[in-house]
KESEMI-999466 format. One record per residue (C-alpha): x, y, z. Coordinates in nm, 4 decimals. Last residue first. Example, Ala and Ser with C-alpha at 12.3 -4.5 7.8 and 13.67 -1.06 7.14 Angstrom:
! KESEMI-999466
1.3670, -0.1060, 0.7140 .
1.2300, -0.4500, 0.7800 .
***
This chain:
! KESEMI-999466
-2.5020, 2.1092, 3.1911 .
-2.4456, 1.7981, 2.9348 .
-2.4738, 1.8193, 2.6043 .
-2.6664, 1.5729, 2.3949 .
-2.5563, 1.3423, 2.1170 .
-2.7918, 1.3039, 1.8693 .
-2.5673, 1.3708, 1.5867 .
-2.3607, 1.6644, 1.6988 .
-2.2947, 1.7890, 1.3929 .
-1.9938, 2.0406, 1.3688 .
-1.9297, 2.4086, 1.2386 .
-1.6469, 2.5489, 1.4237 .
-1.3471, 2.5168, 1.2213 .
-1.4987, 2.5981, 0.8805 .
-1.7129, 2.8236, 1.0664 .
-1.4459, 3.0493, 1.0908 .
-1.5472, 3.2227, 0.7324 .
-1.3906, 3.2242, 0.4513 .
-1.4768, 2.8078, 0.3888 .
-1.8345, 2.9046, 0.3554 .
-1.7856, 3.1600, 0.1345 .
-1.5954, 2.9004, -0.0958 .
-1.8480, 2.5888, -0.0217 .
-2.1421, 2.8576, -0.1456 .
-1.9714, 2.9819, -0.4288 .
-1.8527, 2.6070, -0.5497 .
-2.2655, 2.5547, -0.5142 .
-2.3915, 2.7952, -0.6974 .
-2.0760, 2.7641, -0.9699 .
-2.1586, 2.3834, -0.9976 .
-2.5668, 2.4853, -1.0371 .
-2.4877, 2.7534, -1.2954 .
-2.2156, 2.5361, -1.5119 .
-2.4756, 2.2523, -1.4471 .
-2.7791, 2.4798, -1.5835 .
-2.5360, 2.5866, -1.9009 .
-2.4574, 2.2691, -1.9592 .
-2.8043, 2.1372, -1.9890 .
-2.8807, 2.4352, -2.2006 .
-2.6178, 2.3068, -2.4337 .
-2.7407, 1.9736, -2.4252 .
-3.1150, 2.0369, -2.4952 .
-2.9476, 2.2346, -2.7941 .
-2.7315, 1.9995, -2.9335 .
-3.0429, 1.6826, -3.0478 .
-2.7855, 1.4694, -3.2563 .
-3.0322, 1.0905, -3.1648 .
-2.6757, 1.0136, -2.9875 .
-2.6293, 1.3464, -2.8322 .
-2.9641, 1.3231, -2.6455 .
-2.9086, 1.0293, -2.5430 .
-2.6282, 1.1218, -2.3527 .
-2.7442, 1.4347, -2.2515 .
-3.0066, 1.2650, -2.0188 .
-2.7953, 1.0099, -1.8790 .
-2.5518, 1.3248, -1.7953 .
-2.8033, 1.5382, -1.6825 .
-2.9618, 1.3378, -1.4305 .
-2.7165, 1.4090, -1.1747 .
-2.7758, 1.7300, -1.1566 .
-3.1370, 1.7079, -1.0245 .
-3.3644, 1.9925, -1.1684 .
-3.4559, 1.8028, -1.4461 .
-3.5609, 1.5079, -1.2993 .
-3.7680, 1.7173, -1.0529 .
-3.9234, 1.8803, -1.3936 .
-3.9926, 1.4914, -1.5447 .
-4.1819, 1.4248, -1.2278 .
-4.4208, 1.7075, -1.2161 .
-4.4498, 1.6915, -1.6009 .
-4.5628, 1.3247, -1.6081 .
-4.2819, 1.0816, -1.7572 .
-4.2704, 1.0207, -2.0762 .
-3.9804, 1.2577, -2.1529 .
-3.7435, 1.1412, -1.8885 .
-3.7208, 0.7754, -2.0807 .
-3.7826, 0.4626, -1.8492 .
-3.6303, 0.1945, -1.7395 .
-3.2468, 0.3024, -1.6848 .
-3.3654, 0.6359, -1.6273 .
-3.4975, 0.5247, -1.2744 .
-3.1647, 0.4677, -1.1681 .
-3.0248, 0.8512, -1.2331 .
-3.2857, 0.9199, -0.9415 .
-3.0613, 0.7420, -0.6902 .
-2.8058, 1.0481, -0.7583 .
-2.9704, 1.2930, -0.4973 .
-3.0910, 1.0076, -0.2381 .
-2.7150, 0.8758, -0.2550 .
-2.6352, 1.3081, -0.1987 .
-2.7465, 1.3665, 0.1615 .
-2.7107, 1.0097, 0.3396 .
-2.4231, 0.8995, 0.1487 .
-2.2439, 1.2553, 0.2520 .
-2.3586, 1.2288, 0.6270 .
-2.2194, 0.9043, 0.6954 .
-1.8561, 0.9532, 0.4273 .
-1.8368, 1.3243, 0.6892 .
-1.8836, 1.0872, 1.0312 .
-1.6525, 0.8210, 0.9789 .
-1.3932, 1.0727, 0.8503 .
-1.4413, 1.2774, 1.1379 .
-1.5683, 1.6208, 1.2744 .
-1.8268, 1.6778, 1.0251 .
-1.9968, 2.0068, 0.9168 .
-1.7438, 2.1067, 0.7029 .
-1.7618, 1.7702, 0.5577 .
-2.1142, 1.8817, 0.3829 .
-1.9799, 2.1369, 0.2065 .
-1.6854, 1.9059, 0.1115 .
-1.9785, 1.6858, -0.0468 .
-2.1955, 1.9431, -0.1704 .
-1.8558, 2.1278, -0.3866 .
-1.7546, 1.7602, -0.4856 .
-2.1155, 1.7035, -0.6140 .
-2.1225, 1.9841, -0.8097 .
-1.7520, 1.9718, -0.9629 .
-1.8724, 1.6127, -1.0567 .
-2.1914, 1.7039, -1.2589 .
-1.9778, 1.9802, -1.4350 .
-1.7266, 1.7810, -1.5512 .
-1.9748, 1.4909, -1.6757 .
-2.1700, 1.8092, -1.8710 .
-1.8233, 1.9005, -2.0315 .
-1.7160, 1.5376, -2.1216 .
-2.0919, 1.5328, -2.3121 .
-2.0536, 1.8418, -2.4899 .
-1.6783, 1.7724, -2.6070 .
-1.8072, 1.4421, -2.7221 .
-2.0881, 1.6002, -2.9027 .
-1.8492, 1.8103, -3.0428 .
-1.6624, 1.5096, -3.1486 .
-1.9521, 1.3187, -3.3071 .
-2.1774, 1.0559, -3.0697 .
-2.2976, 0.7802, -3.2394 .
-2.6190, 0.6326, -3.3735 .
-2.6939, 0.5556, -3.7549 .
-2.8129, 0.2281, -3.6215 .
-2.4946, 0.0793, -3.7416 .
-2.3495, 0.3134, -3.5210 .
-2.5058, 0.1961, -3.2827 .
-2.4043, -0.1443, -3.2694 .
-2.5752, -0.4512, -3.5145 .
-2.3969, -0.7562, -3.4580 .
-2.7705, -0.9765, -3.4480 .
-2.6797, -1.1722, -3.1359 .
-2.4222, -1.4648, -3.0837 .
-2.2282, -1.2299, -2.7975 .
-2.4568, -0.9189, -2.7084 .
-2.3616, -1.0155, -2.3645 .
-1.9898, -0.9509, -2.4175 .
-2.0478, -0.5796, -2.5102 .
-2.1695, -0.4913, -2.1566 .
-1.8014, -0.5362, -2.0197 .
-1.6030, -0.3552, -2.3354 .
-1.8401, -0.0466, -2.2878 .
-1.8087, -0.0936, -1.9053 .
-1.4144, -0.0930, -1.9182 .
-1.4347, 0.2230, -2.1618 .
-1.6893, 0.3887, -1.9427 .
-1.5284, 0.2977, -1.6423 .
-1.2088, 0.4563, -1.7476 .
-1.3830, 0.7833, -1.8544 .
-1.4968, 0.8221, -1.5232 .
-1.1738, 0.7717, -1.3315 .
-0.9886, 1.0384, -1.5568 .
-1.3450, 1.2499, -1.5016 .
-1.3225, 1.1758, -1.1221 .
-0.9311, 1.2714, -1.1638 .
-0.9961, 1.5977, -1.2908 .
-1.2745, 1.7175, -1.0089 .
-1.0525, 1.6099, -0.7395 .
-0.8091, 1.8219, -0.8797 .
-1.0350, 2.1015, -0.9670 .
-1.2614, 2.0717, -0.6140 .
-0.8977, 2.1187, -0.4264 .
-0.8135, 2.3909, -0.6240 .
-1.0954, 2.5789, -0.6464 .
-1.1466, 2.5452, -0.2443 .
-0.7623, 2.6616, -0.1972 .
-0.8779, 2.9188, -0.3918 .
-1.1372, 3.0708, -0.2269 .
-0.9425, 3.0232, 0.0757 .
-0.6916, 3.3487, -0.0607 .
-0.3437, 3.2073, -0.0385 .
-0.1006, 3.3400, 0.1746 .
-0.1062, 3.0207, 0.3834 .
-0.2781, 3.0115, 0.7591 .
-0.5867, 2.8211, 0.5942 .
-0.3488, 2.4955, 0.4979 .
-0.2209, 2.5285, 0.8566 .
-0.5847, 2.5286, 1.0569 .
-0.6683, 2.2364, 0.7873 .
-0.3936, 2.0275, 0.9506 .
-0.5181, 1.9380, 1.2642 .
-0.5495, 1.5278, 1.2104 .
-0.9080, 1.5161, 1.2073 .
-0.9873, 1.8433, 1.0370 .
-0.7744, 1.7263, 0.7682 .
-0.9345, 1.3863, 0.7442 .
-1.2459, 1.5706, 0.7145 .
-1.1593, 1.7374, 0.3958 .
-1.0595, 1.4655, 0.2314 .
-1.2823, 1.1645, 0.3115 .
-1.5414, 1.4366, 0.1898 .
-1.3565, 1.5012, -0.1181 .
-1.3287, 1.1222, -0.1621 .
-1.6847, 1.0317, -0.0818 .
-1.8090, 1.2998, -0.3266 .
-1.5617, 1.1335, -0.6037 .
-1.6918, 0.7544, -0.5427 .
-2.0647, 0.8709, -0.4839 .
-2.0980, 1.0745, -0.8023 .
-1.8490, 0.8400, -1.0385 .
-2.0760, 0.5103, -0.9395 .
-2.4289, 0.7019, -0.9782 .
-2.2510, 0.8063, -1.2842 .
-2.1342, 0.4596, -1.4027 .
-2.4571, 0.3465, -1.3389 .
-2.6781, 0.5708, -1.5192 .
-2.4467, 0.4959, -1.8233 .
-2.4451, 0.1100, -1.7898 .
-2.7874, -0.0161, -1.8027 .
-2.9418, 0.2102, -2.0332 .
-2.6307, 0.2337, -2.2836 .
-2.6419, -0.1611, -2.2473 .
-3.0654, -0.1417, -2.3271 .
-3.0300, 0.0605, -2.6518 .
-2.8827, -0.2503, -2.8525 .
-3.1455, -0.4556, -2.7186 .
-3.4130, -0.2122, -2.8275 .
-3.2900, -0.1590, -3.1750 .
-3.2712, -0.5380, -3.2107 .
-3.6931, -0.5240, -3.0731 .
-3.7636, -0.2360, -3.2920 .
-3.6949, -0.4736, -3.5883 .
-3.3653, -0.3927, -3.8148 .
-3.3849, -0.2686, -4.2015 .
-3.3257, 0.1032, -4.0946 .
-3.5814, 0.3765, -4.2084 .
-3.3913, 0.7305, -4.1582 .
-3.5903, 1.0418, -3.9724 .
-3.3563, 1.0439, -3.6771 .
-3.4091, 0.6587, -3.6292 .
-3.7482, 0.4650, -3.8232 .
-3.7163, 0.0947, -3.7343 .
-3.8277, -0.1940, -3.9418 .
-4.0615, -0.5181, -3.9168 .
-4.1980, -0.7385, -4.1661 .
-4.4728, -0.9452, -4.0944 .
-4.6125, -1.2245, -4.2235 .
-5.0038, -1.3977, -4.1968 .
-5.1557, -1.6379, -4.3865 .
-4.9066, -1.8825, -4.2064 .
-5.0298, -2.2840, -4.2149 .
-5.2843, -2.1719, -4.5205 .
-5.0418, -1.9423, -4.7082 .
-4.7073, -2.1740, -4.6301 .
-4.9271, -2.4879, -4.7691 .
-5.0327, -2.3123, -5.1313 .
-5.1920, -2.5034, -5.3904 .
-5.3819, -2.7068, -5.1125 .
-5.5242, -3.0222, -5.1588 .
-5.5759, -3.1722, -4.8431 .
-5.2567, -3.3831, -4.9076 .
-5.0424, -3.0552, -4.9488 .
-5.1703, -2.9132, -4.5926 .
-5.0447, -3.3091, -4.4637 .
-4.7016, -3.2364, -4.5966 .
-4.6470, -2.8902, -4.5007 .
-4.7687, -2.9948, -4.1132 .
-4.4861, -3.2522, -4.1657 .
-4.2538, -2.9640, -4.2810 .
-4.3675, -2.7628, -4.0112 .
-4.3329, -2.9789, -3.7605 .
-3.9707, -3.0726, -3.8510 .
-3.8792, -2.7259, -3.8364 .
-4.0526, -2.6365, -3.5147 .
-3.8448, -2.9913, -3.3857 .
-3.5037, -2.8523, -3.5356 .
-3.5729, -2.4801, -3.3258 .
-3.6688, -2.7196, -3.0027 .
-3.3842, -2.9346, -3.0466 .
-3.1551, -2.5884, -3.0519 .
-3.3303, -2.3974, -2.7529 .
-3.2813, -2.6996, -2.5586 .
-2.9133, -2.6677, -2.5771 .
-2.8791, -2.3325, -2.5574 .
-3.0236, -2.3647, -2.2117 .
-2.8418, -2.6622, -2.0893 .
-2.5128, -2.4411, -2.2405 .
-2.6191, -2.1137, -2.0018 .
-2.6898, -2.3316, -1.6946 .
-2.5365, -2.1000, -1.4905 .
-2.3453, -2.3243, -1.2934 .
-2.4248, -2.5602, -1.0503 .
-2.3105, -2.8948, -1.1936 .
-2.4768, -3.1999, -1.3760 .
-2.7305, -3.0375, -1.5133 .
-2.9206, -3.2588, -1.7803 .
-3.1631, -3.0891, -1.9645 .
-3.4839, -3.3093, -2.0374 .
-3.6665, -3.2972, -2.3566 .
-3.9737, -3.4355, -2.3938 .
-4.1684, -3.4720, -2.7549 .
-4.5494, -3.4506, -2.7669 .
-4.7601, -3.5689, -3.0759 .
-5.0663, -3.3633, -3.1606 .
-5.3258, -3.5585, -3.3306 .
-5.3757, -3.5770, -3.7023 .
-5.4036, -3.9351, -3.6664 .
-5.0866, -4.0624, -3.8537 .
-4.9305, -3.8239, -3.6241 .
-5.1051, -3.9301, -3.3173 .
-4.9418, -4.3025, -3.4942 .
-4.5692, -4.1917, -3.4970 .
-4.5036, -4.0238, -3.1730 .
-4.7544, -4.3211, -2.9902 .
-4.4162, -4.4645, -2.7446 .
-4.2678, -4.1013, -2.6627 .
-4.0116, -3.9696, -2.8691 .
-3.7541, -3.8527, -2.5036 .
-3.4938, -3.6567, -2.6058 .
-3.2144, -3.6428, -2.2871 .
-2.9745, -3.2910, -2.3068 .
-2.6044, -3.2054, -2.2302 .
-2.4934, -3.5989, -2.2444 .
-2.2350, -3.6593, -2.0033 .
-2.2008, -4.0583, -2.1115 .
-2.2943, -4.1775, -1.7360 .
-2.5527, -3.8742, -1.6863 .
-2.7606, -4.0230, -2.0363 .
-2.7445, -4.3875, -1.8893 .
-2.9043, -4.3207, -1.5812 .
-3.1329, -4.0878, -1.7872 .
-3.2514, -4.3605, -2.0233 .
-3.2746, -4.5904, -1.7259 .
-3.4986, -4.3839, -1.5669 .
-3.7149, -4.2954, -1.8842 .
-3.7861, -4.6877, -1.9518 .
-3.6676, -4.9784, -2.1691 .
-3.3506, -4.8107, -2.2594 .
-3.1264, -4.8060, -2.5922 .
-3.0155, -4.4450, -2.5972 .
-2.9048, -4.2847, -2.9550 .
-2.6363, -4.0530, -2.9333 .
-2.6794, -3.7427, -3.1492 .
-2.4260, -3.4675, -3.2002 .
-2.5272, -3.1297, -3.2481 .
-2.3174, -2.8426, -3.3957 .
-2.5246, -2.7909, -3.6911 .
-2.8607, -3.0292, -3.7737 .
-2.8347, -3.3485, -4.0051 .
-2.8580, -3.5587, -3.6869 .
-3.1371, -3.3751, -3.5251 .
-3.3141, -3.4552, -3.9049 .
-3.1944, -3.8284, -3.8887 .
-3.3447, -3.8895, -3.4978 .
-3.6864, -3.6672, -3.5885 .
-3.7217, -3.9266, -3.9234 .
-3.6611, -4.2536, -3.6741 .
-3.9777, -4.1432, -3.4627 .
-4.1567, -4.0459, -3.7605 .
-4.1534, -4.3857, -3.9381 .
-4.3506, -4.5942, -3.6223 .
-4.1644, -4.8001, -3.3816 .
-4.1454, -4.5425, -3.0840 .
-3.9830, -4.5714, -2.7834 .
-3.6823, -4.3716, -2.9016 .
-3.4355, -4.2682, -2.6201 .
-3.2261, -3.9389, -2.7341 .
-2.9139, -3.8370, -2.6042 .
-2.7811, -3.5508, -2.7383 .
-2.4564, -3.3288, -2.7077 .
-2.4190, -3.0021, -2.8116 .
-2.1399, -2.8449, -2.9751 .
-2.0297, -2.5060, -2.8768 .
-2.2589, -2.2461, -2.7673 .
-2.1938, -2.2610, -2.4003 .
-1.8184, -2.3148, -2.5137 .
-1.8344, -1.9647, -2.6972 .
-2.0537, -1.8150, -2.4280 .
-1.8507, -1.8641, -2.1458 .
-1.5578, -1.7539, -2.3559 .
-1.7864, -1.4188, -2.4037 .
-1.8368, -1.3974, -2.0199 .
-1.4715, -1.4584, -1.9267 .
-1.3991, -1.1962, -2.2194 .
-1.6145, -0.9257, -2.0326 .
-1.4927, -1.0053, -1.7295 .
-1.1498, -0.9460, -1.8248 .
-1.2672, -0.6077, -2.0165 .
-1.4448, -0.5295, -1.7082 .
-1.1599, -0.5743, -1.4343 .
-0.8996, -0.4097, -1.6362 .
-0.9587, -0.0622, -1.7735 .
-1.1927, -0.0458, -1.4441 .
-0.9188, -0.1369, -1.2060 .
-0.6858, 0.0496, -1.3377 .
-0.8071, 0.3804, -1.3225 .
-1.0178, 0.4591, -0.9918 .
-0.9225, 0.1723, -0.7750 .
-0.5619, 0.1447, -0.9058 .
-0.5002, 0.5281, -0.9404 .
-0.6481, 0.5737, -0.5811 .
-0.4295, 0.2957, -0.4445 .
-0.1540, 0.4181, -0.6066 .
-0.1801, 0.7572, -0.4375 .
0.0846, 1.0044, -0.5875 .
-0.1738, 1.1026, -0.8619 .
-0.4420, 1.2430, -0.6133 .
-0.1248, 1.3945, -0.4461 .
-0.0014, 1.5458, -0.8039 .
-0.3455, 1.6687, -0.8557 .
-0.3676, 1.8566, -0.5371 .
0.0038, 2.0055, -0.5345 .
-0.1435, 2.1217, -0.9363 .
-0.4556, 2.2823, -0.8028 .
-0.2465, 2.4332, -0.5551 .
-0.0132, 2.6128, -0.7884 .
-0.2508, 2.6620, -1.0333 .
-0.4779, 2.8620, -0.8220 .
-0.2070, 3.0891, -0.6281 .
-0.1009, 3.1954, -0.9977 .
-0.4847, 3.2635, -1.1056 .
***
């Protein structure tokens, strides 16, 4: 295990040497997403800031003026009353005082009321850039919430006139209370706050593997091949060190700082995805009675080793073959992308409703494992995740053994694709 360590370590302090590797692969991440993250969430503060209305009242009946007093009694919104003869010169005048949103009470608000007829309000958002139109939408979102509220306290009114004891009974017979069951425990959230907490962990899991599988595999490739390239892999095999090793120690290294990199994105991603729940409920997982404990941690960092060591061993299995760097990153993306493109589909769907054909392929695919595990760790189901260790421990060691025979023989400076290209007699 001496000759091991010793390369293992020259590998790892290379990998660490590289400052563009440790920016890419580290930095980057533990940066980029967190800064992105907060750009969103300031985005979001001053989308949800205070919203400006400008609202043209052609109406002369009572109702017209109460909708003006109860926008003007209503958080964060400040009204600006429009004196205009028609729509177009409502607007005109709207753009010139950068109003967020135009309220239009149309001319017969008051008397379709008086009628028991349905009375129609407009509301035109005013974008005055190309953005994202996050504050136009908030905007509108907030007059329409005040409207419902008005409606229902007119609708109130005229239920009480009828002669009802009850108005909230006859307007709403109906309520419903809703509340999610998790590992056996009744929580006081609805399924559909449960589900939007789920949905980051969807989203950014699968990615960040498909991103860790096709990052390290190209690097180990990139590797290998540039070796061949530049003549130097016929001196790395002339050492006194069985190849076996050399493999080991190459696939370690590479290995470690994939899980480094990995890790990194997961903490950048976590603190990414986290903006967009900005102005929701607050509830995480662990409020959910979700989280993963330490040996589930230890589990799931295992399983993530594992997956990488696998696709390293393919991917410098595959650069064998190659007689370039162009050439080993081309046939790499077009072996193992169609391998890890399956971790995609678990971002919409859940491996055990699929149909048994399908769920066994997932299964069988490394790279599924670590969504997989994942969520199996947070609902505390071990055992699914120990046997999934123990089939990437297998399918890692399969293929390590097959890179390291591989690499004993010659063919490691024989083997070549000819892609296409035909030989001439």
């Amino acid at each position: 295990m001496g000759d091991f360590w010793i390369m293992a370590k020259k590998e790892l302090k290379n990998l660490f040497r590289d400052k563009k590797l440790i920016f890419g692969l580290v930095v980057v991440p533990l940066i980029l997403f967190p800064v992105m993250g907060r750009a969103i969430s300031v985005g979001m503060e001053q989308a949800q800031g205070e919203t400006r209305v400008a609202i043209v009242n052609f109406d002369s009946g009572q109702y017209g003026e109460v909708l003006i007093k109860t926008l003007r009694m209503s958080p964060n919104v400040t009204v600006d009353v429009v004196n205009a003869s028609s729509l177009e010169e409502a607007l005109q005048r709207a753009v010139a005082e950068k109003q967020n949103v135009l309220v239009v009470i149309p001319q017969d608000f008051s008397s379709r009321l008086e009628k028991n007829e349905k009375a129609t309000v407009g509301i035109y958002g005013i974008f005055t850039t190309v953005g994202a139109g996050i504050k136009e939408s908030i905007s509108e979102g907030r007059i329409n919430a005040v409207i419902e509220v008005l409606s229902q306290s007119i609708a109130r009114i005229k239920v009480e006139r009828l002669g009802a004891e009850n108005p909230d009974a006859v307007l709403q017979p109906i309520a419903t209370e809703s509340r999610s069951v998790i590992k056996g425990r009744i929580v006081d959230v609805s399924p559909s706050v449960v589900s939007g907490v789920m949905a980051s962990q969807s989203f950014s899991i699968p990615l960040i593997v498909f991103l860790m599988v096709m990052i390290t595999a190209q690097m180990a490739a990139g590797a290998m091949a540039s070796e061949k390239e530049n003549k130097t892999l016929e001196t790395l095999l002339t050492l006194p060190v069985p190849r076996t090793k050399i493999v080991g120690a190459k696939i370690f290294g590479t290995a470690v700082m994939g899980l480094v990199a990995a890790i990194a994105y997961m903490i950048g991603m976590n603190s990414y995805m986290g903006s967009f729940n900005f102005g929701s409920s607050g509830v995480t997982l662990a409020d959910l009675g979700l989280k993963v404990t330490p040996y589930g941690m230890v589990l799931f960092v295992a399983a993530v080793f594992l997956t990488i060591v696998f696709s390293l061993s393919l991917a410098m299995l595959l650069a064998i073959f190659a007689e370039d760097v162009q050439s080993a990153t081309t046939v790499v993306s077009a072996v193992i992308m169609p391998l890890a493109f399956p971790a995609f589909l678990l971002m919409y769907t859940d491996v055990s409703n699929m149909p048994a054909v399908f769920k066994y392929l997932m299964l069988a695919t490394p790279f599924t494992h670590p969504i997989i595990d994942f969520r199996n760790l947070l609902m505390g189901n071990y055992l699914p995740v120990l046997l999934s260790v123990i089939y990437l421990g297998i399918t890692a060691a399969g293929a390590l053994y097959t890179t390291a025979w591989l690499f004993s023989t010659e063919k490691v400076l024989t083997a070549k694709i000819s892609w296409g290209k035909r030989k001439r007699g």
